[in-house]
C-alpha positions in Angstrom: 88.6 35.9 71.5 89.9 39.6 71.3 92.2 39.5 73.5 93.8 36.1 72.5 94.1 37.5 69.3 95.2 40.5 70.7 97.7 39.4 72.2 99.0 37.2 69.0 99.6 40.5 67.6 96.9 39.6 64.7 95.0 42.7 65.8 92.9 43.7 62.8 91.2 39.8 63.5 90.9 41.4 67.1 89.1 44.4 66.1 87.1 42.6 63.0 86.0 40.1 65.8 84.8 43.5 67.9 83.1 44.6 65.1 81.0 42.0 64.6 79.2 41.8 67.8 75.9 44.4 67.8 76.8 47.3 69.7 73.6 46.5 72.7 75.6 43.3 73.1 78.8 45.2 73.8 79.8 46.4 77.4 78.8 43.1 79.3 80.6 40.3 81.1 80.4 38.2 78.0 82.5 40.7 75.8 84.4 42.5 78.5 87.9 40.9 77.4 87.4 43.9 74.4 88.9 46.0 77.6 92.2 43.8 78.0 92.4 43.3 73.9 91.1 45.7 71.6 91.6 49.2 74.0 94.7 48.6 74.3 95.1 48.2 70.5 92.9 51.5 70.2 95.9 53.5 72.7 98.7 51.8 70.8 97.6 53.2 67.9 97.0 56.5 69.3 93.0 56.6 68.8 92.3 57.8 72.1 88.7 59.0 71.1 87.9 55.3 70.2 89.5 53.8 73.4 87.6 56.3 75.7 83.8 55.2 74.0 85.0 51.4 74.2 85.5 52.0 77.6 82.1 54.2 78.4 80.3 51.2 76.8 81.5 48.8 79.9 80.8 51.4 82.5 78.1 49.5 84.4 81.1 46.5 84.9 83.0 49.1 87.0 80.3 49.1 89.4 79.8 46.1 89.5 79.4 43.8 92.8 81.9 41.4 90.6 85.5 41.9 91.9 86.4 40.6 88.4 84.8 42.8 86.1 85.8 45.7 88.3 89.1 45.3 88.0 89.2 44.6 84.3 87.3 47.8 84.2 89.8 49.8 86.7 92.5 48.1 84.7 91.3 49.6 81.4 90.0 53.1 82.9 94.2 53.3 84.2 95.0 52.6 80.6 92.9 55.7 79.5 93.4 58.2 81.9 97.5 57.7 81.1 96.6 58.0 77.6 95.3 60.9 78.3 98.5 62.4 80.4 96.9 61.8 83.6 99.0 59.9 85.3 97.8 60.9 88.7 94.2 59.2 87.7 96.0 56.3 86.3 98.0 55.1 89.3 94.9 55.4 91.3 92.7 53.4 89.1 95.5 50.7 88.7 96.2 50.6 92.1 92.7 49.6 92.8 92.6 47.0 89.9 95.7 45.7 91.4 94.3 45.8 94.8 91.7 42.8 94.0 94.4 40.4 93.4 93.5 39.7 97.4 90.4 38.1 96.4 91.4 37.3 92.9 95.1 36.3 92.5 97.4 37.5 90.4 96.4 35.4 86.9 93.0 37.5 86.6 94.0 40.0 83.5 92.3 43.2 85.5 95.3 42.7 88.1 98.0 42.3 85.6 96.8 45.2 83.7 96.2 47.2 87.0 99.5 46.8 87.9 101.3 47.6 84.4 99.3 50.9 84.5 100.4 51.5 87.8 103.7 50.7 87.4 103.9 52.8 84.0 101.8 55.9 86.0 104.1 56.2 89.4 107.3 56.2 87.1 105.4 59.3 85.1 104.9 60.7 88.6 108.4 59.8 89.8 106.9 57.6 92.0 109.6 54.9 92.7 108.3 54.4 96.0 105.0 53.4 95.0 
C-alpha cells in the first residue's frame, strides 16, 4: 500500500503504513514497494540519512536471482546515489534497472524508476546522448 498511497500524495498514511510493519519484516519481497513509495518521500523531503537505511534494509533484494526485485532495488539505489550528488553512480544504477525492462517490460515500477533516475542523472552529467 505505500506506494499507492504514495503516489496519491497522502504520504504521512504512506509512512504511517511503513511504520507499522516490525522492522525484521522489512526489506523483503513482501514490503519492497517501501523502495518505489516511501524513499522517494524520504529524498523529497531531503532526509537523505533515512532514505539511505530504508534502502540498506532491502539490500539482499539487490542480489537477488529475481529480475524484479533487482530492479526495484537498482531503481531505488539510482535514487540515492543522486541524492547524494553522485550522479555518475546514479546513471549506472538506473541504467541497469532500466536494462531489465528486456525480461520485464516497461510497466514493472523498477524500470520506470530506473529510467527517471537515469534520465535525471545523464542530464546532471550533460549526458544528452545517453
Amino acid at each position: 500500500m505505500t506506494y499507492a498511497l504514495t503516489m496519491l500524495g497522502r504520504w504521512e498514511e504512506a509512512l504511517g503504513r511503513l511504520a507499522e510493519i516490525p522492522d525484521r519484516q522489512t526489506g523483503d519481497a513482501d514490503t519492497v514497494s517501501a523502495l518505489t513509495g516511501v524513499l522517494e518521500i524520504h529524498l523529497h523531503r531531503g532526509e537523505l540519512d533515512q532514505s539511505r537505511e530504508l534502502l540498506a534494509r532491502f539490500e539482499e533484494l539487490g542480489r537477488s536471482d529475481d529480475v524484479q526485485m533487482q530492479s526495484v532495488y537498482q531503481g531505488a539505489d539510482a535514487a540515492v546515489r543522486l541524492a547524494e550528488g553522485n550522479p555518475r553512480d546514479a546513471l549506472i544504477e538506473g541504467e541497469h534497472a532500466f536494462a531489465t525492462r528486456v525480461v520485464l517490460g516497461v510497466a514493472v515500477q523498477g524500470v520506470k524508476q530506473g529510467f527517471l533516475h537515469a534520465l535525471e542523472a545523464a542530464l546532471a552529467l550533460d549526458r544528452r546522448d545517453k
